[in-house]
C-alpha positions as CSV (number, residue, x, y, z in Angstrom):
1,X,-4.6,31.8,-7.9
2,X,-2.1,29.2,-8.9
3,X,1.2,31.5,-7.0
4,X,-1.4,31.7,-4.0
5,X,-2.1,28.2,-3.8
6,X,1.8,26.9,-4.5
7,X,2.7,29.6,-1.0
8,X,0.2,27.3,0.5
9,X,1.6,24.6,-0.3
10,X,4.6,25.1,1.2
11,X,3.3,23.9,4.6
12,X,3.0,20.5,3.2
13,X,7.4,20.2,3.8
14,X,6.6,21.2,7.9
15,X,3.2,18.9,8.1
16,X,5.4,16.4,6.6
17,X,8.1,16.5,9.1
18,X,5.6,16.4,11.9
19,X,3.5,13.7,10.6
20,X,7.1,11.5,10.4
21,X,8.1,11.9,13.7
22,X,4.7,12.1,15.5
23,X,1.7,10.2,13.4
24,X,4.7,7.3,12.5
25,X,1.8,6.5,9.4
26,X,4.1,3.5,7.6
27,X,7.5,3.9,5.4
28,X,4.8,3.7,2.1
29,X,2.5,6.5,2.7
30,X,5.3,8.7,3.9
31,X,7.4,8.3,0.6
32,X,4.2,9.5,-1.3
33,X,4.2,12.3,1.3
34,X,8.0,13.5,1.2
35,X,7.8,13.1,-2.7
36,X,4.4,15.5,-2.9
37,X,5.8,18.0,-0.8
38,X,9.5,18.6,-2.3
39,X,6.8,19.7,-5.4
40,X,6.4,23.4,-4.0
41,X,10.2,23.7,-2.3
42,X,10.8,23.0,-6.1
43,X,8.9,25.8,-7.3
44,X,10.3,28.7,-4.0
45,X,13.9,27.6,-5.0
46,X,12.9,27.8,-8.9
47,X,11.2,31.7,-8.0
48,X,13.8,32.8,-5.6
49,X,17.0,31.7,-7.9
50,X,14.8,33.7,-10.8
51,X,15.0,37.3,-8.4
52,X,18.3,36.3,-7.3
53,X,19.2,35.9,-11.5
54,X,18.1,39.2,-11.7
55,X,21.2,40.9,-9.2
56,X,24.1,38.6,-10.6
57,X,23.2,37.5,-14.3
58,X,22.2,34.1,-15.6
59,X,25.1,32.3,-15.1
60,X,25.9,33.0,-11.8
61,X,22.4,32.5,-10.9
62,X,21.7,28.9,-12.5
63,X,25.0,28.3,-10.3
64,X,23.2,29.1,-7.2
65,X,20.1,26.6,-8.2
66,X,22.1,24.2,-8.9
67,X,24.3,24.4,-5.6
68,X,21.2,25.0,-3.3
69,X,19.3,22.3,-5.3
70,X,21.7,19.6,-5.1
71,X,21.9,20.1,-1.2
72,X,19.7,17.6,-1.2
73,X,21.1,15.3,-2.9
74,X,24.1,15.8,-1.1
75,X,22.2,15.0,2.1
76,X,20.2,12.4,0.4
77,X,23.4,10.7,-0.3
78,X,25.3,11.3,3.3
79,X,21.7,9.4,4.7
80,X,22.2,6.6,2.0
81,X,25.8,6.2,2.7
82,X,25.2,6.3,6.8
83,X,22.5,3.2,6.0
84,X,24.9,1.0,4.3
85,X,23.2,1.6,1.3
86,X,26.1,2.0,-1.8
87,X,24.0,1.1,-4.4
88,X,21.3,3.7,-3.5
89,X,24.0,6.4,-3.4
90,X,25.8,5.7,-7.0
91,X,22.3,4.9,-8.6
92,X,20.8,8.1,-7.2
93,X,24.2,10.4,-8.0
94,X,24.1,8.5,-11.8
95,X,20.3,9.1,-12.3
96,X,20.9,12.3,-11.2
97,X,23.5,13.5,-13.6
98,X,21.8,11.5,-16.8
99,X,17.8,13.6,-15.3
100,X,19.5,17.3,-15.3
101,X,21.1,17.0,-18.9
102,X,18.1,15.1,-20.4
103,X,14.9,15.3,-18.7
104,X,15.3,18.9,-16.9
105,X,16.8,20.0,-20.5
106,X,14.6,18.4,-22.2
107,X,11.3,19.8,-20.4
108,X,13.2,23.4,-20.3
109,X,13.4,23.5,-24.3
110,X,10.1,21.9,-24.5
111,X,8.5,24.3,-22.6
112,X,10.6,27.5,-23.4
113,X,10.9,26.8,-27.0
114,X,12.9,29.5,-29.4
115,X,16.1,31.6,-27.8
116,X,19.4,32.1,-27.4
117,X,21.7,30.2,-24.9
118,X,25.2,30.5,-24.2
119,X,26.9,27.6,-26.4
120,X,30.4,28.5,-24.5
121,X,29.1,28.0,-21.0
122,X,26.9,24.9,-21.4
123,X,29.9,23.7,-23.5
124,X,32.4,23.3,-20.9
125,X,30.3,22.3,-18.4
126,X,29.4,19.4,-20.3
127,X,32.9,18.7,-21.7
128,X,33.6,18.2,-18.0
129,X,30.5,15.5,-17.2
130,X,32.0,13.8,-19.8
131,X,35.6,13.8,-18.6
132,X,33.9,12.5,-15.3
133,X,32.0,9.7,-17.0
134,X,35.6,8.6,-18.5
135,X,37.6,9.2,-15.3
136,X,34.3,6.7,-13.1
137,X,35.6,4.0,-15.4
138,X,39.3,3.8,-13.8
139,X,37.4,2.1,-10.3
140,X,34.0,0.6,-12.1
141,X,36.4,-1.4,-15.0
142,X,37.6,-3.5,-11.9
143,X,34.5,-3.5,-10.1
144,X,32.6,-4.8,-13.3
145,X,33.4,-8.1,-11.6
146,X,33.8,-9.1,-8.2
147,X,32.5,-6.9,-4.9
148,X,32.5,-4.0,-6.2
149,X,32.9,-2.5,-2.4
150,X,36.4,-4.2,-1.8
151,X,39.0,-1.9,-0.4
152,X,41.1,-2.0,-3.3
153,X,38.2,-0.1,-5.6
154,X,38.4,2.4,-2.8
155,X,41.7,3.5,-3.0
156,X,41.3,3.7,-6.8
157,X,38.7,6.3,-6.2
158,X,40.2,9.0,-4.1
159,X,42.2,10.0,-6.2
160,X,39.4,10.2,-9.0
161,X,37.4,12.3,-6.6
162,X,40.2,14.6,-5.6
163,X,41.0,15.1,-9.3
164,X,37.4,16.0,-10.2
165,X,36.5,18.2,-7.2
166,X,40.2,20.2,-7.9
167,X,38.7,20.5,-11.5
168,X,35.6,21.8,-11.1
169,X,37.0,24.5,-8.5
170,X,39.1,25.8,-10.6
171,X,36.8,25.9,-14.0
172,X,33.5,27.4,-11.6
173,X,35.3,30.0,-10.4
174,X,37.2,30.9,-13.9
175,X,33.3,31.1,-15.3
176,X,32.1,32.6,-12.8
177,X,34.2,35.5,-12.9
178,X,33.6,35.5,-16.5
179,X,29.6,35.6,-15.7
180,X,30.1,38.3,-13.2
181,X,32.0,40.6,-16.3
182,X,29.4,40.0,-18.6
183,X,26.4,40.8,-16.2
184,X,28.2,44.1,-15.3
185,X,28.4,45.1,-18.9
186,X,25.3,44.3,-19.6
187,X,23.9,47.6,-18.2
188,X,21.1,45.1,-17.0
189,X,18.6,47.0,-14.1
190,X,17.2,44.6,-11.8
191,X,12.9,44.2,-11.9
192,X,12.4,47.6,-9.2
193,X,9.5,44.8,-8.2
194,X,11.7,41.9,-7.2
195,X,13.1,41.0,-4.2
196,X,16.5,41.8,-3.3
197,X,19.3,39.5,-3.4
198,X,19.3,39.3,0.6
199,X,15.8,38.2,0.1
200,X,16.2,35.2,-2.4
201,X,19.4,33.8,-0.9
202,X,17.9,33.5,2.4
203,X,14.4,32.1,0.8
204,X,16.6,29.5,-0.9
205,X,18.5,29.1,2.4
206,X,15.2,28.0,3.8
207,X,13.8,26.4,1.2
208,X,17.0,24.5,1.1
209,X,17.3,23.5,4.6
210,X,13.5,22.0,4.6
211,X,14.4,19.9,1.3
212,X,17.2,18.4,3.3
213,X,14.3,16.8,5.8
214,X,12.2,16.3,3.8
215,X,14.4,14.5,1.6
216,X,16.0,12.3,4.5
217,X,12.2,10.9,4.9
218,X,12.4,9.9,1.9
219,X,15.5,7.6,2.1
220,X,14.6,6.2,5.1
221,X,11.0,5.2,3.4
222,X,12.3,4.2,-0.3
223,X,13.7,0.1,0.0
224,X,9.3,0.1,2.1
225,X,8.0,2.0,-1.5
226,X,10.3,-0.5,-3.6
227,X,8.9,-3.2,-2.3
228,X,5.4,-2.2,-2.5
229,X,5.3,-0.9,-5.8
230,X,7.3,-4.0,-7.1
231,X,10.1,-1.9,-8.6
232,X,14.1,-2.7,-7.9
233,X,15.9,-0.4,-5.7
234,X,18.0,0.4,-8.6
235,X,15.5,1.9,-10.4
236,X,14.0,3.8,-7.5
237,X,17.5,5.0,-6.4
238,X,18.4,5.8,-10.4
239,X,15.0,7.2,-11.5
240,X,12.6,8.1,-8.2
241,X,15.1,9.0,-5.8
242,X,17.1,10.9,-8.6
243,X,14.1,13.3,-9.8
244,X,12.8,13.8,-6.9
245,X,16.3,14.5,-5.4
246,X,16.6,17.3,-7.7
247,X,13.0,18.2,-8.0
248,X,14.5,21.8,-7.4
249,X,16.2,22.2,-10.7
250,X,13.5,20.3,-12.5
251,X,10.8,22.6,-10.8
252,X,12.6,25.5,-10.9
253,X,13.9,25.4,-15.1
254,X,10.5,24.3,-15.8
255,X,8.9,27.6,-14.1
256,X,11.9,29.7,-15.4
257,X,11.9,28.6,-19.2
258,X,8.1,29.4,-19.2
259,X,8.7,33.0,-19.0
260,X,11.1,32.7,-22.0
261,X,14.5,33.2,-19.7
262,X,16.4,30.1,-21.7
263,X,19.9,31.2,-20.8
264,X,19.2,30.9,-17.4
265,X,16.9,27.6,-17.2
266,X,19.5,25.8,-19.3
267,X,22.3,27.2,-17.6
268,X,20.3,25.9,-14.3
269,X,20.0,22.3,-15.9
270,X,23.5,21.7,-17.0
271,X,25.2,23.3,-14.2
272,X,23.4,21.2,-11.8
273,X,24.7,18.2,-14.2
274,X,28.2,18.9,-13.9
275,X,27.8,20.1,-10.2
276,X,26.9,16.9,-9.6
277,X,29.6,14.9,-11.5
278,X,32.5,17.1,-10.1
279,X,31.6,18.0,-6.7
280,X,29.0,16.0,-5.3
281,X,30.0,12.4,-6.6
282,X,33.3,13.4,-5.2
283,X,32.2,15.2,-2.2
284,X,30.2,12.1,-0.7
285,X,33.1,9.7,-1.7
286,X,35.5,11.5,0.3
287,X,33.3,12.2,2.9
288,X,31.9,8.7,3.1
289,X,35.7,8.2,4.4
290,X,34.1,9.4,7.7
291,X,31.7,6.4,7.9
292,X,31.9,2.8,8.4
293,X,31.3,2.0,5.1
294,X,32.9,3.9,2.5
295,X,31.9,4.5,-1.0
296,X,33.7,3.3,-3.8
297,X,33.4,5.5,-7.1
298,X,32.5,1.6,-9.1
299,X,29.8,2.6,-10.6
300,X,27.7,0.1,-13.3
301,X,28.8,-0.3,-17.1
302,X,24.8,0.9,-17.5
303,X,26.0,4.1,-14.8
304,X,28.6,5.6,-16.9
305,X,27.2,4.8,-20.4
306,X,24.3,6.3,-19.0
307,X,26.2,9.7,-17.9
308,X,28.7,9.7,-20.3
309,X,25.3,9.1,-23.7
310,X,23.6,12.3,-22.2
311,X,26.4,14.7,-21.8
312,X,27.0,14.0,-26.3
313,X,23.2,14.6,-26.5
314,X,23.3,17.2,-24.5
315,X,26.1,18.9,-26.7
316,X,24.5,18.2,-29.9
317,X,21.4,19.8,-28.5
318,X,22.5,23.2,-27.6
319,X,25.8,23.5,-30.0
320,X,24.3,25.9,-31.8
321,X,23.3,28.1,-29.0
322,X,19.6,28.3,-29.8
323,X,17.6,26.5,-28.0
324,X,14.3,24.6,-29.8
325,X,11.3,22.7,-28.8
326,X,11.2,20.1,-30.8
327,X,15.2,18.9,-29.2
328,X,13.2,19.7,-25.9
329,X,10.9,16.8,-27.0
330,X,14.1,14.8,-28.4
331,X,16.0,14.6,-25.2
332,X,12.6,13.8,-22.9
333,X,12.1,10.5,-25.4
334,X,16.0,10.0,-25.0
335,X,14.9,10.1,-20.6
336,X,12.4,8.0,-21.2
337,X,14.0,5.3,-22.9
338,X,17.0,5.3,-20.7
339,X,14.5,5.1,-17.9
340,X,13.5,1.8,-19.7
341,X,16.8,0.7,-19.4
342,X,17.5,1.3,-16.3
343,X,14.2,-0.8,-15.2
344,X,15.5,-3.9,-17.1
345,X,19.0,-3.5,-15.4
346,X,17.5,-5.1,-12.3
347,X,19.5,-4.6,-9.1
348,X,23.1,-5.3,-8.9
């Protein structure tokens, strides 16, 4: 009953569309709207990178959730950028990086409970968010004071962004490879009832593709929801906009580490981390060199403590390569309080 009514619900992402462009209801109701239906794209994306796990192995599959997950937030942060909007974009990328490697971690463990991880994967991937978080600080130091969007902090950051994207090219396709051996030793059979690799890719093609709408509703409605719900735009870009961004990898880890597959729902939360840090961060800041306003890499000093406090907890979590509930629990109360934080910030 429940599989039968999430397919359903899938028409919510189309209805959405349509009600945007044709009903024009108010920015409010159709934040509430685009939130509720990026809910079941989750889950599709969560089930179709599971089938597609079962073809290429876990590592190699939590690589594809993460990269057709944080299309999104890709998009989400192109929109942002194209609106003027710099402090959506860093507090969304931020909030973002801090929600995969605590809350989606945390609710993974939490939910999964006992197994075995790969310590050597999530290790390096997370040694990387943390060379990020250190290499943010060479444009934010300079923009702790001042506008932090003067030209100067700009050309600091392109060559932060072209180190980091370089980076994370090289190391993804070093363990991916490395994945790819390890799966084909593994004598593992795919489930003869799943569907095939063609299948899932072009499921999470789709699923993908109406995220990206969906999502770009919801930028365009978020400073109409700030004011209306009395938050700061910092906390809805860091917090809101971040989880629901990436409701794909929290959706989809949460589904996955219910049926006990913890290699593949942590690899899915951690890879989307790093993906994030190395290639998305980068990605729109180079890109944004294309607009009239381009994005300076200063992030906050609560930004980068932020990224740089969850990457540690998320190494002393999973060091030992087992994975238990209670750290689940840990690293949510860790979310939590950072979310806390984030709401006394106030807006820049």
């Amino acid at each position: 009953m429940g599989r039968k009514l999430l397919w359903a619900s899938l028409a919510l992402a189309p209805a959405t569309i349509l009600v945007n462009y044709v009903a024009h209801p108010g920015k409010t109701p159709m934040f509430l709207l685009a939130a509720v239906s990026l809910v079941p794209l989750a889950w599709l994306i969560g089930e179709a990178t599971e089938h597609a796990a079962e073809h290429t192995g876990p590592g190699i599959g939590g690589f594809l959730n993460a990269s057709f997950g944080n299309a999104p937030e890709l998009i989400i942060a192109l929109v942002a950028v194209n609106d003027n909007l710099p402090n959506v974009v860093r507090g969304s990328l931020a909030g973002s990086i801090v929600s995969n490697a605590l809350l989606v971690l945390g609710v993974a463990l939490a939910v999964g409970g006992e197994g075995k991880i790969d310590r050597r994967s999530l290790a390096v991937q997370l040694a990387l968010v943390t060379f990020a978080a250190a290499l943010f600080l060479v444009p934010s130091i300079p923009g702790f004071h001042g506008n932090p969007e003067r030209h100067a902090l700009l050309v600091f950051s392109i060559p932060v962004a072209s180190v980091l994207l370089v980076l994370y090219l090289v190391v993804t396709v070093r363990g991916l490879r490395r994945h790819s051996r390890a799966h084909a030793g593994s004598a593992h059979e795919p489930d003869p009832g799943g569907w095939t690799l063609a299948v899932s890719l072009t499921l999470l093609g789709l699923a993908t593709v109406a995220t990206a709408f969906v999502s770009e509703i919801l930028v365009h409605s978020l400073d109409a929801f700030a004011h209306a719900a009395g938050l700061t735009q910092f906390f809805i870009s860091v917090v809101i906009v971040a989880i629901v961004g990436n409701a794909a990898e929290h959706g989809g880890a949460v589904v996955i580490a219910h049926r006990g597959k913890m290699r593949l729902a942590t690899e899915i939360a951690i890879s989307s981390s790093a993906q994030v840090g190395l290639l998305v961060v980068p990605a729109v800041m180079l890109l944004s060199l294309l607009f009239s306003h381009p994005l300076p890499l200063s992030f906050r000093p609560v930004e980068v403590a932020a990224i740089g406090g969850a990457a540690v907890c998320a190494w002393l979590t999973v060091a030992d390569g087992r994975s238990r509930r209670w750290q689940g629990f840990l690293l949510i109360g860790l979310y939590a309080i950072a979310a806390v934080g984030f709401g006394f910030a106030g807006d820049r």
